[in-house]
N, C-alpha and C positions, 0 to 999 in steps of 0.2 A: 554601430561601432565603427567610426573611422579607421583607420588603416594606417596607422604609425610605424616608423621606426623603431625597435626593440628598444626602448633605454632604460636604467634606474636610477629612479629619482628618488632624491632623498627618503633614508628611512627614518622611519614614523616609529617602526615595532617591528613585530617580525611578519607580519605579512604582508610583504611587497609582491604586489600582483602584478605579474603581465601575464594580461588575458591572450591563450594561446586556440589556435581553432583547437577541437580536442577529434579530429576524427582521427583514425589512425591508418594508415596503409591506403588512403582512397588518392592515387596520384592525381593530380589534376593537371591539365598543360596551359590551365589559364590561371591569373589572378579572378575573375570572375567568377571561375569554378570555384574556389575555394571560400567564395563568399555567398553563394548560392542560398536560395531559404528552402525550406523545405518540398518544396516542387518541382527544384530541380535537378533530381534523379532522373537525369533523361536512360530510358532506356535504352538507347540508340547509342552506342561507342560511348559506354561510361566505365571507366575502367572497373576491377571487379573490388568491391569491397570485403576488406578484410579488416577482422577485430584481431590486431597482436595484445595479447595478456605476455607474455614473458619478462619484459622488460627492457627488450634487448636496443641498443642506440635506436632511433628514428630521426630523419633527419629533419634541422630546426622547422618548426612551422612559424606559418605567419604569423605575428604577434598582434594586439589593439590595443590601445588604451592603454597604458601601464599607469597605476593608478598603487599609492600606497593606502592601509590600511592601518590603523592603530589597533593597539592589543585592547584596548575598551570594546573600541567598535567588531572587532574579529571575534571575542567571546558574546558579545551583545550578538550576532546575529546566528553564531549557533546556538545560544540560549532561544531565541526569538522563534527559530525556523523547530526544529527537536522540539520545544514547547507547543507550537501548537499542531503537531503530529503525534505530541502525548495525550492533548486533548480531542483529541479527532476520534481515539477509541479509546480514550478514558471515560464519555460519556456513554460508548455505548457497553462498556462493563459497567458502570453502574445502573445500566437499565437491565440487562441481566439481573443482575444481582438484587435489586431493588421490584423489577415486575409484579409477584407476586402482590404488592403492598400494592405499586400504582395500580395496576389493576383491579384491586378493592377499592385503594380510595376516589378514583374518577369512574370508573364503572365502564371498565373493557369488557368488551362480548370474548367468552370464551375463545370463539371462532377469530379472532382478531389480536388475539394474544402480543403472537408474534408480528405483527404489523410493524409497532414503533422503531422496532430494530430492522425489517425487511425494506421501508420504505427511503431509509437511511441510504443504507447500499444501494436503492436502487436508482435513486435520485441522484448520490453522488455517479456510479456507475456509467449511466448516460452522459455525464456531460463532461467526465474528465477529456478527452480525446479533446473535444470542441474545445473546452476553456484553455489547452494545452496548445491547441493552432493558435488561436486569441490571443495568447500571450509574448509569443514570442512577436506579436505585430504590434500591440498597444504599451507592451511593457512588462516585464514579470511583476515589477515591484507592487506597478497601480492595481494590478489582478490580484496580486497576493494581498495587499494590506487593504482591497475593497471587501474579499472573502473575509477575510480575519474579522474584521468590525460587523462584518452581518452573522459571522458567525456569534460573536458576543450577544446580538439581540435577539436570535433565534433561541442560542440558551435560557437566554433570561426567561422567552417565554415559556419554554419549555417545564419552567420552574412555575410558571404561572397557571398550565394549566389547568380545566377544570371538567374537563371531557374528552373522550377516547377521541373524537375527533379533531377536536384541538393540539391534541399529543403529536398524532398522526400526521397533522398537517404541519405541526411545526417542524417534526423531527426531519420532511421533506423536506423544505426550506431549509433546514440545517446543512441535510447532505449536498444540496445545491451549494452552499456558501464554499463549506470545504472543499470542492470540486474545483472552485476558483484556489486554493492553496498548496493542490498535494502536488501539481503536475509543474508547480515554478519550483519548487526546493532545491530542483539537480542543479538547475541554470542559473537560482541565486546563491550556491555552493560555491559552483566552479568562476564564477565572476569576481568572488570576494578572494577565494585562497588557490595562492598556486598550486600545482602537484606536490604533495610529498603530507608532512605527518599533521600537520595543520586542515588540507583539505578531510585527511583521512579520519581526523577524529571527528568535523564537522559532518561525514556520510555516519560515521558508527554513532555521533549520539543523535542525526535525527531518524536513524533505523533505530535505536533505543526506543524513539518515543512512540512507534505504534503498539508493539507487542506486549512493552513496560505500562504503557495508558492502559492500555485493556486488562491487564492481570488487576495492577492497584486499584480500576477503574470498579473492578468487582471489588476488594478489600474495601476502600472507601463507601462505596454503596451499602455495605453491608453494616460499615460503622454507622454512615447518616439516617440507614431507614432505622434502625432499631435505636437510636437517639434522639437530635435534633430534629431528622426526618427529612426522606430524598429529596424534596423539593429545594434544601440549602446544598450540598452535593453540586446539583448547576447551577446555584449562585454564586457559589465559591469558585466552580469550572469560567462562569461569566467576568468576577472578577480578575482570576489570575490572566484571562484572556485578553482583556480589554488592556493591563499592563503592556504584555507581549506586544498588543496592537500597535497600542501609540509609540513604545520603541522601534519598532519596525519601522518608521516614519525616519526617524534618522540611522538606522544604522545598516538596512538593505541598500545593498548597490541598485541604482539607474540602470537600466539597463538598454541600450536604441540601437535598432539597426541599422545597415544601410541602404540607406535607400531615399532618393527624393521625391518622393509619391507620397500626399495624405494618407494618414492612418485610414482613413475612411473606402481609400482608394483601393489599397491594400488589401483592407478586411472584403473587400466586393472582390475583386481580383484573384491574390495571393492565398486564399484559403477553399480549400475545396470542402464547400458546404455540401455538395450532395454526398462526397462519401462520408462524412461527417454524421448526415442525417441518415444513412443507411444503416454504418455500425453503429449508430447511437440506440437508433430505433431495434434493430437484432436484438442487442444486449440488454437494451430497459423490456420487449418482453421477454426476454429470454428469461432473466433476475425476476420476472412479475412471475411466471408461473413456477421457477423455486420456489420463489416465495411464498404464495398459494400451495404449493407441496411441504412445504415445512409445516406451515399451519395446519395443516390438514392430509393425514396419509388419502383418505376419500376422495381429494380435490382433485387429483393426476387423471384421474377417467374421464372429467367432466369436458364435454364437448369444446366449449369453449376455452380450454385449456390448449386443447389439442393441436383446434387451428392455430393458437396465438404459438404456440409449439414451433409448427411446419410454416408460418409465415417468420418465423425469427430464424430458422434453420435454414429458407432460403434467402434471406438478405445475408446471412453471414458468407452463405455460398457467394453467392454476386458481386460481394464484396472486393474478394480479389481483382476478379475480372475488371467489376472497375477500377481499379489502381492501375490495371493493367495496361485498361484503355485509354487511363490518361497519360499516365509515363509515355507510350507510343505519340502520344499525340504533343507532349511537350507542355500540360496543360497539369496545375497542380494537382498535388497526391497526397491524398491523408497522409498515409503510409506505406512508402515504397517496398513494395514486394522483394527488391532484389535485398530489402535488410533480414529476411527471413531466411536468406539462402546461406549467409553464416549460421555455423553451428555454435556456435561460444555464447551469441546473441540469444540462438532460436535456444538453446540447455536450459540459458538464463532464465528465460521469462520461463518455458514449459517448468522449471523446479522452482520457482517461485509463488507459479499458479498452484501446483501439490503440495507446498509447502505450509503455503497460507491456509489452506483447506484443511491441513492437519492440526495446524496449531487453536485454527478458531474452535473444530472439534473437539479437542482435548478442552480447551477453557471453558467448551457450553458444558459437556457432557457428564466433567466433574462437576463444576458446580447444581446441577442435578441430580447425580451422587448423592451428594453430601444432602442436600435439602429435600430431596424425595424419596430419598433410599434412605438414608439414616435418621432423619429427620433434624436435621441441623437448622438452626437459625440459620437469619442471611447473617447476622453478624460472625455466629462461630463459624460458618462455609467461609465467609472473605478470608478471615483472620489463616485457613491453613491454605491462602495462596501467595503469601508472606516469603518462601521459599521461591516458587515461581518468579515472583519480583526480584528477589537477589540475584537468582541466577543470571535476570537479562541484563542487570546493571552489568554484573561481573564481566558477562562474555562480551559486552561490548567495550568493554573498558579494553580486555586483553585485545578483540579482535583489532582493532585502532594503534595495537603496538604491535601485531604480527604479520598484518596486512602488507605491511612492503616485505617482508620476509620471507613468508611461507607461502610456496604455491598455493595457488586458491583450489587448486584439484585437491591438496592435501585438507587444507581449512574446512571447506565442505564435507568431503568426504568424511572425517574422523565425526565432524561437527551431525551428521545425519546418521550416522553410526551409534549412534551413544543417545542421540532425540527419539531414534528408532525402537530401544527398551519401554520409553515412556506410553506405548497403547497398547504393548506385551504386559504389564503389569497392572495396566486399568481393567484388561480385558480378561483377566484371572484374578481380579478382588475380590472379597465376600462380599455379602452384604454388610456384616458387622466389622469388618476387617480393625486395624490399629493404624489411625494415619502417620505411624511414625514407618511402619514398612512397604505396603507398595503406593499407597496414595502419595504420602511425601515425598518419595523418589520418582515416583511419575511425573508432578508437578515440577522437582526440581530440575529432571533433566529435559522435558518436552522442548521451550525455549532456547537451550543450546541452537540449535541450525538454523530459525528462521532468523533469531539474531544474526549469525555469520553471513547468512545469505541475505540477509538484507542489505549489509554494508557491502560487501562484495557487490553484491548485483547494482550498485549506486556505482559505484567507481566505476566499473565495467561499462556499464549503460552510460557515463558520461563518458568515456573515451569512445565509445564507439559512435557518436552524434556531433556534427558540428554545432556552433558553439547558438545560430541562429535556429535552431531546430530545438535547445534542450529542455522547452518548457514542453512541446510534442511531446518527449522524448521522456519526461518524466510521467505523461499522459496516458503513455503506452502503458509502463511497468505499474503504476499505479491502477489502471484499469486491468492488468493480468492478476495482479495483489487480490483488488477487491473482485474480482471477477471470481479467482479462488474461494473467498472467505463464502462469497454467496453460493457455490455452487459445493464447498463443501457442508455447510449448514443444512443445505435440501435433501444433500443426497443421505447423508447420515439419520438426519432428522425421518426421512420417509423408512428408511430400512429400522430404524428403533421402534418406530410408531406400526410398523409392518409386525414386527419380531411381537413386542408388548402383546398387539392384537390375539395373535395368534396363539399367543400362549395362556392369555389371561384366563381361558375356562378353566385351566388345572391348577393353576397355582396360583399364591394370594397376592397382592394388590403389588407389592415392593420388588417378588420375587420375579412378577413378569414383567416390570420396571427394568428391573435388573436384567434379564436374559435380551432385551431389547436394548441396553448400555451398552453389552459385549460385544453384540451386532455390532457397533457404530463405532465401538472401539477398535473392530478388526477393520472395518472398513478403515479405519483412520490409519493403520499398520497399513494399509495395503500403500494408500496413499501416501508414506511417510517412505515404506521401502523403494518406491518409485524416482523420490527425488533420490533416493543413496543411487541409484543406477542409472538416473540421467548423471548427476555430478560427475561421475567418474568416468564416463565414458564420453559426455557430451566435455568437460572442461580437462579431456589428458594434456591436451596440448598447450594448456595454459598455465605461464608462468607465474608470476606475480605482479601486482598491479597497486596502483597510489604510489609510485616514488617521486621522488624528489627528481624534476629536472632542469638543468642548468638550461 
């Protein structure tokens, strides 16, 4: 992005963009400082960085490219970006929801159940950080709309096919695709719409579309396996995808940095591949033997668990140190250390990681509920998470009109307050209860918070990143996201599977079902109280954030 003079050029619509650096507070005494890519957090006399959320003046930053937008194109590409982050965990609710069936009809080994869905997370997992360095040096656009069209053909096969290992290995290849998609959405947000209510409903509906894909993801599953039958479910996911795709072709911004160095030159250079392959490598086995614990309460003792354990446990250690050692050395940095030493940033992601962890729990644990405990069809289990769905539409709709308003210490806090009832009321159900009293109201209020905190934490996390860092930048938070999802699935999954065991000599098949729900429901309370007490403590000092600035 060249380096222009501020000006506005005719409008088109209402979104006249002048692309602005978005860090906040970080002084710099040079024009080069403030053009820097991601490596260049020297540690050596960089001044201290700070995330201001209040609101309050900052003075002008340097502007690029001022570029207008038409209102075609400005809703063309929050439709674009929000759609395929609804399908990202729209499919994996419908494999939820739908399992049972695939698993008879292609013939999954018991022990393998959970694979389709673990290999998902773990594959995407791995490689966000990396596809998130990659981006910001080749282009968001070309990374996003290469993920998006593989993601189309990984669905389609997914629909096609005809053995647990086929599933397995497609659903990999799926998480890979998306991996190229989740970590450009901040950086092709903020390039397209200025600050103020245009960028802000663009953060709140594509935080709509992961938590809304997953709830309807499970409705819909439920409709297709007990009708048409799951395999049109990703056909129909393949079609409305391939749409999305080919719009994205005209209506995402280009996005180039500066720099007169080959891309090629760059990507050898400008990217720090070993920490890259260090925290890639932690985190994929880290995700492999939750995963392995979810499947199986039995797995966590096996040897080979163990080591892959304490070999992920010291790369993540290491990990610092090297940022450490390259920042000293002036040599790139995945991700600089000194971003952790804000507390607004480090609240952010630590209640986003508790967050996601609670709500993936809440969406497994009922829908086993209903289908193992009551014995529900998939189709009547989808149909009573219809309320679920409303509510994320709704609170994202509000959060997009309160966001420049209302402190976000307030927004979360009320918002995790009120999500926090929903695994007090699952975790005191009957067996036979009436889903019109705590199951209904569980479902309806669970998704208040991760919605708020989704779009919150988008705006936040782009002010806090310059503007050539924000596909990293969404690499990060998306990697804390799913990092959650995966580590709350293990952790609950092994204390239900723990609890069941135990109880099952005395009581019958449903009721130590049940006593192992509660488990996982408390744990999910525990989990859910956590973000109420980082919010409020970690974001006091935070004002409000997405306004409009001249």
């Amino acid at each position: 992005m060249a380096p222009t003079t501020s000006s506005r050029s005719k409008d088109h619509g209402p979104f006249v963009v002048e692309e602005r650096s978005l860090i906040q507070g970080l002084r710099v005494g040079t024009e080069t400082m403030a053009l820097k890519s991601h490596h260049g957090f020297e540690e050596q006399g960089e001044p201290p960085l700070t995330l201001r959320l209040s609101g309050e003046n900052i003075p002008s930053e340097p502007s690029v490219t001022a570029r207008s937008v038409s209102t075609a194109k400005g809703i063309t590409v929050i439709v674009t970006l929000a759609g395929v982050s609804f399908l990202n965990t729209m499919g994996s609710g419908i494999l939820i929801a739908s399992l049972p069936r695939i698993s008879s009809d292609i013939g999954i080994p018991e022990g393998l159940i959970l694979w389709p869905a673990a290999v998902y997370a773990l594959a995407a997992g791995c490689l966000l950080l990396i596809f998130g360095a990659v981006a910001d040096i080749i282009g968001a656009k070309l990374l996003w709309v290469t993920g998006s069209y593989l993601y189309v053909v990984f669905t389609i096969a997914i629909g096609l096919s005809q053995t647990s290992l086929q599933i397995i290995l497609f659903r990999t290849f799926l998480g890979i695709s998306i991996s190229m998609c989740l970590p450009t959405a901040v950086s092709l947000i903020t390039h397209t719409f200025p600050r103020g209510a245009w960028r802000n409903t663009a953060f709140a509906m594509n935080g709509m579309g992961q938590p809304l894909g997953y709830a309807l993801g499970l409705v819909l599953g439920g409709i297709f396996t007990d009708t048409v039958g799951w395999r049109w479910a990703y056909y129909m996911m393949a079609i409305i995808n391939f749409c999305l795709s080919t719009a994205s072709i005209w209506s995402l911004p280009s996005i180039s940095s500066v720099s007169n160095r080959s891309r090629t030159h760059r990507l050898i250079k400008e990217v720090d591949w070993l920490g890259a392959i260090i925290v890639s490598v932690a985190l994929g086995l880290l995700m492999y033997v939750l995963a392995m614990t979810s499947s199986s309460y039995h797995n966590m003792p096996d040897a080979r668990n163990i080591v892959l354990l304490a070999i992920s446990v010291c790369l993540l250690i290491a990990f610092p140190f090297w940022i450490n050692y390259q920042t000293k050395h002036s040599r790139p940095a995945l991700i600089p250390n000194r971003l952790w030493r804000n507390p607004s940033f480090t609240s952010i992601c630590v209640s986003v990681f508790f967050c996601w962890a609670s709500l993936n729990g809440i969406e497994y644990f009922a829908t086993l509920y209903f289908q193992k405990v009551q014995g529900l069809s998939a189709l009547e289990s989808s149909i009573r998470f219809l309320p679920h769905v409303i509510m994320g539409v709704s609170v994202n709709i509000i959060t997009a009109i309160l966001i420049a308003r209302v402190r976000i210490q307030v927004l979360t806090t009320v918002s995790a307050l009120v999500t926090l009832i929903a695994p007090i009321l699952m975790a005191t159900v009957r067996v036979d209860e009436n889903f019109w009293l705590a199951p209904f109201w569980a479902l309806f209020l669970s998704p208040m918070n991760p919605d708020v905190l989704f779009t919150v934490s988008n705006i936040v996390i782009s002010d806090a990143f310059p503007p050539e860092i924000q596909s990293l930048a969404g690499g990060v938070f998306n990697e804390v996201a799913q990092f959650g999802n995966s580590v709350g699935l293990a952790v609950t999954a092994a204390i239900a599977a723990s609890i069941t065991e135990h109880s099952s000599s005395g009581l019958d098949q449903k009721k130590a079902l049940m006593k192992g729900y509660r488990g996982a429901f408390w744990t999910i309370f525990a989990s859910a109280a956590t973000v109420l007490v980082v919010v409020f403590v970690g974001l006091r000092n935070g004002g409000t954030v997405g306004k409009k600035r001249d």
